[in-house]
C-alpha positions in Angstrom: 58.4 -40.2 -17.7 61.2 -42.8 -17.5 64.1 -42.5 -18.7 64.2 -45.4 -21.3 67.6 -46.6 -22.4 67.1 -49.5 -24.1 63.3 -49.8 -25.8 63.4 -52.7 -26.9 63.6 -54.2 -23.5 61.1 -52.4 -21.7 57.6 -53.1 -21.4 55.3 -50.1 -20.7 52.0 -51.5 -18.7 48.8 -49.5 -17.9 46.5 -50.0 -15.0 43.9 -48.1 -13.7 45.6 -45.8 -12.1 48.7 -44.6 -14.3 51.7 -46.2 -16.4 54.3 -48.5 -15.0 57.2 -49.2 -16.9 59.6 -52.2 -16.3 63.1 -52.4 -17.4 63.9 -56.2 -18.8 66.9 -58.1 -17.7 67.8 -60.0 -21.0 71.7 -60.3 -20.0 70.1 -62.0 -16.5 66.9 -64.0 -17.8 66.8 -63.8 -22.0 64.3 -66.6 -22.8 61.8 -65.1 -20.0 62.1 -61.6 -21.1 61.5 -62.6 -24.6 58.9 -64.5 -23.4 56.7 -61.5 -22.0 58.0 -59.2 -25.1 56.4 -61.6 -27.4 53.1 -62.0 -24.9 52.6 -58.2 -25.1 53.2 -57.9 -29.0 50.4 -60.3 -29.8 48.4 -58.2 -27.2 48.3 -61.9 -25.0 48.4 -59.3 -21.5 46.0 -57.0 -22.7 43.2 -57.2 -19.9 44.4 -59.9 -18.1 43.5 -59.7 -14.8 46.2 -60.1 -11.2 44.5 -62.8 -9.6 46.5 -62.9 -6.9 47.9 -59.9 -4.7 49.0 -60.2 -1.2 49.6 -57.1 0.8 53.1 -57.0 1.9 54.1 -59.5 -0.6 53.4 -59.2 -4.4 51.0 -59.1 -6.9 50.7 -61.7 -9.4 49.5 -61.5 -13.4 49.9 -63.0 -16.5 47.1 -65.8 -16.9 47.0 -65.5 -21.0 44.4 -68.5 -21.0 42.2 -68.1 -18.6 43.0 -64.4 -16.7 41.6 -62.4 -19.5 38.4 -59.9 -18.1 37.6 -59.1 -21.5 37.6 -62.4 -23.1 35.0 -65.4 -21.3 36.2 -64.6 -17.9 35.8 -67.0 -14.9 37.6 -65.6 -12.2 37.3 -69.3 -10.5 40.1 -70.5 -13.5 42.1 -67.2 -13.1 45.8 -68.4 -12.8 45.3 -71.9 -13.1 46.9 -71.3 -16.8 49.4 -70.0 -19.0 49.8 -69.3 -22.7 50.1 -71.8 -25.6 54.2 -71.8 -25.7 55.8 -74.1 -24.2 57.2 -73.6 -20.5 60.5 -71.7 -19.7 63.4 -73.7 -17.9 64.5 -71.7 -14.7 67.3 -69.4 -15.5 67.8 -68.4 -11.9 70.4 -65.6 -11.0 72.2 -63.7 -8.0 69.8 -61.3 -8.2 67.5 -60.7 -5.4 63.6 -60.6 -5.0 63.7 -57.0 -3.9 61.1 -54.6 -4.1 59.7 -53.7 -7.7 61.4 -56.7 -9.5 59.8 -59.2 -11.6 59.5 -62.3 -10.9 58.3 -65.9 -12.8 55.6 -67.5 -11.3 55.6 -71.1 -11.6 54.5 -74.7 -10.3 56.7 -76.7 -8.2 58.6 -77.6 -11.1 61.3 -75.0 -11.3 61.0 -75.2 -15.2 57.4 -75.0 -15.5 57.3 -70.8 -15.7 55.5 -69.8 -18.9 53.2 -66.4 -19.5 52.5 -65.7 -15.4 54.7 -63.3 -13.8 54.5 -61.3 -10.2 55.6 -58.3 -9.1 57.3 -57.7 -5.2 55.6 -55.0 -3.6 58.9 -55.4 -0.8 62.0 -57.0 -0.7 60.8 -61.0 -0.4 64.6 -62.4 -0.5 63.4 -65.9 0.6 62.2 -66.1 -2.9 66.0 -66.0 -4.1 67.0 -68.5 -6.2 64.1 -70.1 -6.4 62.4 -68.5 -9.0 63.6 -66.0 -11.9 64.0 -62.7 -11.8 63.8 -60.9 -15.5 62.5 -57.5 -14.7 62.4 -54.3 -12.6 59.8 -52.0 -12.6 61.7 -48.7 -13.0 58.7 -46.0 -12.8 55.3 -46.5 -11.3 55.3 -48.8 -8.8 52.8 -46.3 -6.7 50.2 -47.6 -8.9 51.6 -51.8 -8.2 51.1 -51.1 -4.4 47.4 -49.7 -5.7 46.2 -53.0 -7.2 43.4 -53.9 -5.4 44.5 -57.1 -2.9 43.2 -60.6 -2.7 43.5 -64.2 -3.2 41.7 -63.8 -5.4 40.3 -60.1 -5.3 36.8 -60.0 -5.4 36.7 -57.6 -8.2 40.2 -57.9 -9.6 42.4 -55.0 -11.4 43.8 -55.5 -14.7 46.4 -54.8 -17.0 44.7 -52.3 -19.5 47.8 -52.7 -21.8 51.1 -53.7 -22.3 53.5 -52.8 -24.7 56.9 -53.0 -25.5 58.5 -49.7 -25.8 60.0 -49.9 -29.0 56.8 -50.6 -30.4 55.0 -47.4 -28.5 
């Protein structure tokens, strides 16, 4: 188990194959990691499917609307939406796309991030400064590099649950 220091800002996500937990970066990114805290206590991520996961690059989540497997999915739609809040302005930072860290997924619009999010399966520093980084995952990223890969997968993993830890 991880070693948790601050609950409150660490979300604890289960796939198929085991528990990955991601440490938030509030002091970096605050309005995007409130952002997925608030997602994942209405229970918005629960069975939302990635719809996007290149080998070698990352794999990519968070499609409140129209990403959820358990709720009228049409995998056609899946990440062509967000939630019903209102889109994030960038808060970009030094830090770099490296491997494990979270990243906002987004239009061309640098402030257009709103519930989507990817995860690097490597270090993907062309990405820096370009779009926010507001997480790390800090345990479990043997079962990330397991999601099964596509654009979109044909039969896509999902995020059974996610939870903030302070609410476990």
């Amino acid at each position: 188990m991880a070693e948790i220091k601050d609950p409150e800002n660490t979300i604890v996500m289960e796939l198929k194959s085991g528990t990955v937990t991601i440490e938030l970066l509030p002091d970096v990114a605050p309005q995007h990691s409130e952002r997925m805290k608030e997602l994942a206590r209405a229970g918005a991520y629960d069975g939302v499917v990635f719809h996007r996961v290149i080998d070698g690059f990352m794999a990519q989540t968070g499609d409140v609307k129209n990403g959820n497997k358990n709720e009228g999915f049409d995998l056609r739609m899946a990440g062509t939406g967000g939630s019903d809040l209102p889109n994030l302005p960038a808060e970009f930072s030094k830090l770099p796309h490296d491997r494990g860290t979270l990243g906002a997924a987004r239009s061309q619009n640098p402030n257009s991030a709103n519930s989507q999010f990817f995860i690097n399966f490597k270090d993907n520093h062309f990405l820096n400064g370009q779009y926010t980084v507001y997480g790390r995952v800090i345990e479990g990223m043997e079962h990330v590099d397991a999601i099964t890969k596509g654009e979109p997968p044909a039969d896509p993993d999902m995020m059974i649950s996610v939870k903030v830890a302070a609410d476990a």
